[in-house]
C-alpha positions as CSV (number, residue, x, y, z in Angstrom):
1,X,20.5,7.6,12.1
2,X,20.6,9.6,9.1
3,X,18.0,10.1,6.3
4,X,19.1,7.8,2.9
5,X,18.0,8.6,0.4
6,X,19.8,7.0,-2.1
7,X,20.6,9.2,-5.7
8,X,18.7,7.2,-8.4
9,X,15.6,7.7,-6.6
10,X,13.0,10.2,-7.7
11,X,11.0,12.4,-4.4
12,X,8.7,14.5,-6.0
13,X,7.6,18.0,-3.9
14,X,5.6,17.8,-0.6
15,X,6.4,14.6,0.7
16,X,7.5,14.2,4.3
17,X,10.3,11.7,5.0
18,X,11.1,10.8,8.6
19,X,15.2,11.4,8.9
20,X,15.1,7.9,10.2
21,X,13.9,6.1,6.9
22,X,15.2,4.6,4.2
23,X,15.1,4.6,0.4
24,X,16.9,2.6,-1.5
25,X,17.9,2.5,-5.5
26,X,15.8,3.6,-8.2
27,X,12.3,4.3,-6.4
28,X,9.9,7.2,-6.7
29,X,7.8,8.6,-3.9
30,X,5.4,11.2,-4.1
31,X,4.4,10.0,-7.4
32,X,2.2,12.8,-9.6
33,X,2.3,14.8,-6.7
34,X,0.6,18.4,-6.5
35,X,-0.1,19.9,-2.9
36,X,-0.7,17.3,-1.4
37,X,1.9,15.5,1.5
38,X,3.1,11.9,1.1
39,X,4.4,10.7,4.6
40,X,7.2,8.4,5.1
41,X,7.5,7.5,9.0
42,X,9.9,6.7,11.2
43,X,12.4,3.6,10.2
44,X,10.3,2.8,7.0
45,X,12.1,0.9,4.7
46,X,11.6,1.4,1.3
47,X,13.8,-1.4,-1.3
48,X,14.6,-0.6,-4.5
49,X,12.1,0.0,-7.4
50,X,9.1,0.9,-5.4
51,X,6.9,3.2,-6.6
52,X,4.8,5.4,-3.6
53,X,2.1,7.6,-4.7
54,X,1.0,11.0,-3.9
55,X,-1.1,11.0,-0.7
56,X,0.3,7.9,0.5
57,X,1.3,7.4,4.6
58,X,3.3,4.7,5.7
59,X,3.8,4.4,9.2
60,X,6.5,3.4,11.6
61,X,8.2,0.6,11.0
62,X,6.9,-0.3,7.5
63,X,8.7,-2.2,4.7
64,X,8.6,-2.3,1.1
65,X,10.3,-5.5,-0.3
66,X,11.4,-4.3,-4.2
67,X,9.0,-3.9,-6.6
68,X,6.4,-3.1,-4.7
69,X,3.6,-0.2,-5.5
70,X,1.7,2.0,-2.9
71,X,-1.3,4.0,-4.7
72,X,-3.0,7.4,-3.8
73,X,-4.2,8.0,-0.5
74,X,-3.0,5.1,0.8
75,X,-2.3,4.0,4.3
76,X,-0.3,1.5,5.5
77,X,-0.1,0.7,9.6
78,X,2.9,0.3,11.7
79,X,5.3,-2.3,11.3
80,X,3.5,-3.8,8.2
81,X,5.4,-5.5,5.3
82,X,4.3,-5.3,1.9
83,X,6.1,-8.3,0.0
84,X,8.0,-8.8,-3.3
85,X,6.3,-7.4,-6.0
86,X,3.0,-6.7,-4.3
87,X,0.3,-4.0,-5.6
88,X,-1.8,-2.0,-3.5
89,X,-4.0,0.4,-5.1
90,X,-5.5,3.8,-4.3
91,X,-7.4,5.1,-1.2
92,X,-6.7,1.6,0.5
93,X,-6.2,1.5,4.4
94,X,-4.1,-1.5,6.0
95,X,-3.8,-1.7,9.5
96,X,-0.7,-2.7,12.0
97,X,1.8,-5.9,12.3
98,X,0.0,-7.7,8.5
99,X,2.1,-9.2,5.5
100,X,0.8,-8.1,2.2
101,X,2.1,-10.2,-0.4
102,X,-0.6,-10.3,-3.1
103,X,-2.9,-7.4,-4.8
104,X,-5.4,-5.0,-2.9
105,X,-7.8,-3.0,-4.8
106,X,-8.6,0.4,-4.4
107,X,-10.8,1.3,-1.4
108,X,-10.1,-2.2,0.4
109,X,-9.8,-2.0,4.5
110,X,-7.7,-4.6,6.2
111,X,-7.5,-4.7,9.3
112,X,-4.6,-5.2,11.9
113,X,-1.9,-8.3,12.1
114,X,-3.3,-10.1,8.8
115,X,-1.6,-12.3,6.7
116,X,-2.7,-11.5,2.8
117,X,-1.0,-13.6,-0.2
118,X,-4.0,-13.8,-2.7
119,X,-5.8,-11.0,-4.7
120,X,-8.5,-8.8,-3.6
121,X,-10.8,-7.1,-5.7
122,X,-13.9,-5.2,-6.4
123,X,-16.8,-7.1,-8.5
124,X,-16.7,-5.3,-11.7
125,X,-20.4,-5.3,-13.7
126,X,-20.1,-2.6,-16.1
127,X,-17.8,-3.9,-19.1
128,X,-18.0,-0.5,-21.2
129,X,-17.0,1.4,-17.9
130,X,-13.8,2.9,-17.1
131,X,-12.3,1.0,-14.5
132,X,-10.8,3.5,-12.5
133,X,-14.3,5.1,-12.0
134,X,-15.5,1.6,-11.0
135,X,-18.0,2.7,-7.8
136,X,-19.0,-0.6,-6.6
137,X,-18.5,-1.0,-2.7
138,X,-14.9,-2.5,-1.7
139,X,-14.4,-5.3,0.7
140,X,-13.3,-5.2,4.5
141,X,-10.7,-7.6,6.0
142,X,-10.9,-8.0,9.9
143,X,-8.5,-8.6,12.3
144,X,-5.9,-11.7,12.6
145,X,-7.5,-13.0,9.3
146,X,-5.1,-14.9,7.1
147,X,-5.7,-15.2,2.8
148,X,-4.2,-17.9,1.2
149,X,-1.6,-18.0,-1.6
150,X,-3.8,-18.6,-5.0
151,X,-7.2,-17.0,-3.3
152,X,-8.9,-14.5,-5.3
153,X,-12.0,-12.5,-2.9
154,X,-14.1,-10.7,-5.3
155,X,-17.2,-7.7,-4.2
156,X,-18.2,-6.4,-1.3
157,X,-17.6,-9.0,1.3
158,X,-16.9,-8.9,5.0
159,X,-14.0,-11.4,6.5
160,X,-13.5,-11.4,9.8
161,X,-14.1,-9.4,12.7
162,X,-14.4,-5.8,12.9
């Protein structure tokens, strides 16, 4: 198979795309990218309007439905799918085989084969902080655990097994 890549998308410098992927209309990968590699793997699929950060690694197998955004540093496992519209934030790390279909805040760990349609995020105490500088642990998702359309999981909590 041949690399597409289709026109309309941006690919800013240093990102590594597998020949085997795909990426469709009007995305950008690499995003505010400066020396350091973004990593598209082998027979990802990325749909149109996606937006893929710098740092970002998405593994075998992964795909994108439109709309969706991967932040910095972020890792996605093999043969995940991140749903319609669905926002994962920086320095995340998802495992293998799960549906993302909701919102992950920044330093979340899921773990492998879950099931997320809810939004997860960090407890937020100091109202006259930035919120990008927020430092307050993240959560961790286990294995095989599945989060409910409408949930909303807020602080550091653990769910599931290790």
């Amino acid at each position: 198979m041949v690399k597409m890549i289709d026109e309309t998308s941006k690919i800013y410098p240093f990102c590594y795309i597998d020949p085997t992927a795909v990426i469709q209309e009007y995305c950008i990968v690499g995003y505010r990218g400066r020396n350091v590699t973004t990593k598209i793997g082998h027979s990802v699929t990325i749909d149109p309007y996606c937006l893929v950060y710098v740092g970002a690694e998405l593994s075998p197998y992964v795909h994108l439905d439109p709309y969706c955004r991967v932040g910095r540093n972020t890792t996605i496992g093999k043969a995940t799918e991140i749903l319609y519209g669905s926002r994962v934030h920086d320095d995340v790390k998802i495992g293998s085989n799960c549906i993302i279909a909701g919102n992950v805040s920044n330093r979340i760990t899921i773990g492998d084969r879950v099931s997320h349609h809810g939004r997860l995020s960090h407890s937020y105490n100091r109202p006259s902080g930035d919120w990008h500088d927020t430092d307050e642990p993240s959560m961790t998702i286990g294995n095989e655990v599945v989060i409910g359309a409408g949930s909303l999981i807020i602080g550091d909590v653990h769910i599931g097994n290790k």
